[in-house]
C-alpha positions in Angstrom: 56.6 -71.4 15.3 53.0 -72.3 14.4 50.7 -68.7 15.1 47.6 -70.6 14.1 44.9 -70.2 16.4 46.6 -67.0 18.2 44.3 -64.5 19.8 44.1 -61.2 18.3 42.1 -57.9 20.0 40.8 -55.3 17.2 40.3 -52.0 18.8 39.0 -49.8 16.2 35.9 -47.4 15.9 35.5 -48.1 12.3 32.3 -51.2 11.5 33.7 -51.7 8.1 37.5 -51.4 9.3 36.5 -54.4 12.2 34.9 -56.6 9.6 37.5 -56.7 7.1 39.8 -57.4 9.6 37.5 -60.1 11.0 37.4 -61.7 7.3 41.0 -61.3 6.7 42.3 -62.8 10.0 39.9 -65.9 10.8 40.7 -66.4 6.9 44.3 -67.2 8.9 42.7 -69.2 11.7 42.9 -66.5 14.4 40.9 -65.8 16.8 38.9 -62.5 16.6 37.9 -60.1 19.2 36.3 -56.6 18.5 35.9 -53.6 20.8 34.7 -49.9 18.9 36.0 -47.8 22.0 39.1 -47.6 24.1 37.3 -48.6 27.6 35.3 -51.4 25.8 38.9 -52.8 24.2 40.1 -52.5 27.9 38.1 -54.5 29.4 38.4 -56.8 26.2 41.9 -57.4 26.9 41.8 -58.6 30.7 38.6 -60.9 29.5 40.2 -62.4 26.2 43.5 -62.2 26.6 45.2 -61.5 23.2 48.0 -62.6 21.9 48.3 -59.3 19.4 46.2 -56.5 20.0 45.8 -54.0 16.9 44.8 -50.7 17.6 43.4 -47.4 16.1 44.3 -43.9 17.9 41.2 -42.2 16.8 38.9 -43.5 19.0 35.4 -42.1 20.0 35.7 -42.1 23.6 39.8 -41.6 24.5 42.8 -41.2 22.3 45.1 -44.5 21.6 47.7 -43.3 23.3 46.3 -43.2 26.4 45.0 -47.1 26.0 48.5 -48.3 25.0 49.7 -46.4 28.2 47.1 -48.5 30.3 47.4 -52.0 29.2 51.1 -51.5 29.7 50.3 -51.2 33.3 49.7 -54.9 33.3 50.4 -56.4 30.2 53.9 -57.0 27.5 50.9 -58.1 25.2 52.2 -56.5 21.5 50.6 -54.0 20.2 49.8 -52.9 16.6 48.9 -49.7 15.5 46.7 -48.7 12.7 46.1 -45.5 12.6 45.3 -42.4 9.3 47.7 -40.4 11.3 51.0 -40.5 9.2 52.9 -37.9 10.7 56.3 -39.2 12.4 55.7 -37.5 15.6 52.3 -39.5 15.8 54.3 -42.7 15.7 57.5 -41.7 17.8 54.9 -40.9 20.6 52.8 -44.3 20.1 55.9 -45.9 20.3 57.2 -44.7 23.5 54.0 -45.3 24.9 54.2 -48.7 24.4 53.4 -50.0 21.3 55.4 -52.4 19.1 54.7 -51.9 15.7 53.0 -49.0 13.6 50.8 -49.2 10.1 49.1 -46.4 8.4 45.8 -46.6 6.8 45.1 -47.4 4.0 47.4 -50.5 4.7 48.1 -53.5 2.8 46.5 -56.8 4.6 49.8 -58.9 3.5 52.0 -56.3 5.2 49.7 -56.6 8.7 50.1 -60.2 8.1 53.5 -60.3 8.0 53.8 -58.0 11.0 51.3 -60.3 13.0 53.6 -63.0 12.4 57.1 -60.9 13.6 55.3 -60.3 17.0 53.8 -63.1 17.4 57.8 -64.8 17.0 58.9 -62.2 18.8 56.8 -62.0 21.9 58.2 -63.9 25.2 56.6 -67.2 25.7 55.4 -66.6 28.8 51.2 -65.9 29.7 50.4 -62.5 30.8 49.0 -63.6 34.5 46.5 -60.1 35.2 46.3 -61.4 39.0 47.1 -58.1 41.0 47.9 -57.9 44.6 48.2 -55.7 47.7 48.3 -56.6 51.2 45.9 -59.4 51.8 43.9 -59.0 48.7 44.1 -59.7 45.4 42.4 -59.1 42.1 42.3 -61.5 39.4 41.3 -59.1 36.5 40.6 -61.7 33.8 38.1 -63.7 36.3 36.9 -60.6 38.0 37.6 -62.1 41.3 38.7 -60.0 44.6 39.8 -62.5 47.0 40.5 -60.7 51.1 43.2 -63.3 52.8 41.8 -66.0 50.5 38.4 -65.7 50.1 36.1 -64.2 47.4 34.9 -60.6 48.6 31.0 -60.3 46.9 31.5 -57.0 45.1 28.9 -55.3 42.3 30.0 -54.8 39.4 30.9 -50.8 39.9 32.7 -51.9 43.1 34.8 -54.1 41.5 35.6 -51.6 38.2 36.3 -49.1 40.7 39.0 -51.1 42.6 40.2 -52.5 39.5 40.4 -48.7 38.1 42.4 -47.9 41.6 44.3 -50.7 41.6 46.1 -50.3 38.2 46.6 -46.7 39.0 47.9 -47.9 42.4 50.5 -45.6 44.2 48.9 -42.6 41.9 46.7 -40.0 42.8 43.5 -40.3 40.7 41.4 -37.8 40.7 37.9 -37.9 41.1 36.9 -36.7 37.3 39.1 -39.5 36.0 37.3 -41.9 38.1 33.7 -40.7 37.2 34.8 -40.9 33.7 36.3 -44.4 33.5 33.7 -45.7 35.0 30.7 -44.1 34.0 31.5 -42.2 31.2 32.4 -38.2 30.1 28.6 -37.1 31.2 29.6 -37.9 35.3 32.4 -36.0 36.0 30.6 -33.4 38.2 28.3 -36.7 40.1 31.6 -36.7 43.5 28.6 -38.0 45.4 28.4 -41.5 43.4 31.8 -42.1 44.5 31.7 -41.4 48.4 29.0 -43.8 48.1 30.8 -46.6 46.1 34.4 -46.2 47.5 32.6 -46.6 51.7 31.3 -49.5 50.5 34.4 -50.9 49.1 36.2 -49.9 52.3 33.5 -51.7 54.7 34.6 -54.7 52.5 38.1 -54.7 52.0 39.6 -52.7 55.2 39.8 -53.8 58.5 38.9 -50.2 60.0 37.1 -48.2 56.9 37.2 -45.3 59.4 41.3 -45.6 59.1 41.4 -46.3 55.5 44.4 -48.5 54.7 44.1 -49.5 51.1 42.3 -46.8 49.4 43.2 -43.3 50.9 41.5 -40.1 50.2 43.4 -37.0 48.9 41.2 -34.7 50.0 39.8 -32.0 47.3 41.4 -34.3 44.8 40.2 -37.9 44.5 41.7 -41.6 46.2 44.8 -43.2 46.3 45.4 -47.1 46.5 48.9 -47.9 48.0 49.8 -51.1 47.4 52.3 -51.7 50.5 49.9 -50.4 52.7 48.8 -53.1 54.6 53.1 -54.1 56.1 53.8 -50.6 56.6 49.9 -49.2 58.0 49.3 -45.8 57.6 
């Protein structure tokens, strides 16, 4: 199997880390990415869609872990880590979160080569399709599209990364200081009031009665809900 031209995501926090890799692997004829935080290589992913996605724990704004956990919501993509954290129970946990393979820094380029090249063989041939649906609506994450029974819903651009936020979280509560954060960043966490504002105008848009909340329900004192079976059995 030829892995020339494969796509490959570099999460990593490092400038000098990203660069080398950037060398080394269009030197191969991949195809290079680059994201410094964990929300940045996020949103990466659903807009480039990798093939390989190599990944450093220590990042700036979350830990690894917790990004593995996400794009395993949604995506089989495999996962690399490179990480200075050599203890086992480092790796056992970034394993069972998701990821497929695990390097230590320093690490030799042949070695991540070679490991590229097992994944790449041994990932399933089939596209990662990030189209997500509930009830009438559905949200093609790698187009940014929210379609309502078929037709584009005009959402701005916080709209849309809240619903996208909700929706990959669907079924789950999520509280409101995980939402400020995602979306706005660690400094927001106390600002409740953007997101009464942001999720009523989602529901005028996406519900049929935003007074009776189908789609996106409010735990109250906690944060919102999206249930993804609402719309067959109501609520």
């Amino acid at each position: 199997m030829s892995t020339e031209g494969a796509r490959i995501l570099v999460i990593d926090d490092e400038k000098q880390i990203r660069r080398m890799l950037n060398i080394a692997l269009t030197g191969h004829s991949y195809n290079i990415a680059e994201a410094a935080t964990g929300h940045e290589g996020l949103n990466q992913a659903t807009i480039f869609h990798p093939d390989i996605i190599i990944l450093d724990l220590g990042l700036p704004d979350c830990d690894g872990h917790e990004v593995v956990s996400k794009l395993r919501e949604w995506t089989e993509t495999p996962i690399i880590i490179l990480s200075v954290r050599e203890q086992e129970s480092e790796k056992i946990k970034a394993l069972d979160a998701g990821a497929d393979d695990y390097l230590t820094k320093p690490f030799n380029m042949g070695e991540l080569l070679a490991r590229i090249r097992v994944a790449l063989r041994r990932s399933a041939k089939t596209v990662d399709e990030p189209v997500l649906a509930f009830g009438e609506i559905t949200l093609d994450i790698a187009r940014r599209i929210v379609s309502l029974r078929g037709k584009e819903l005009k959402l701005t651009p916080t709209e849309y990364e809240i619903l996208k936020y909700l929706t990959l979280q669907a079924d789950r509560v999520v509280t409101h200081q995980q939402l400020l954060r995602a979306i706005w960043g660690p400094n927001y966490q106390e600002h409740t009031h953007y997101l009464r504002i942001y999720v009523g105008q989602l529901r005028r848009k996406i519900e049929a009665d935003p007074t009776q909340p189908r789609y996106i329900l409010t735990e109250s004192g906690i944060g919102y809900r999206l249930v993804k079976d609402s719309y067959i059995k109501g609520n």
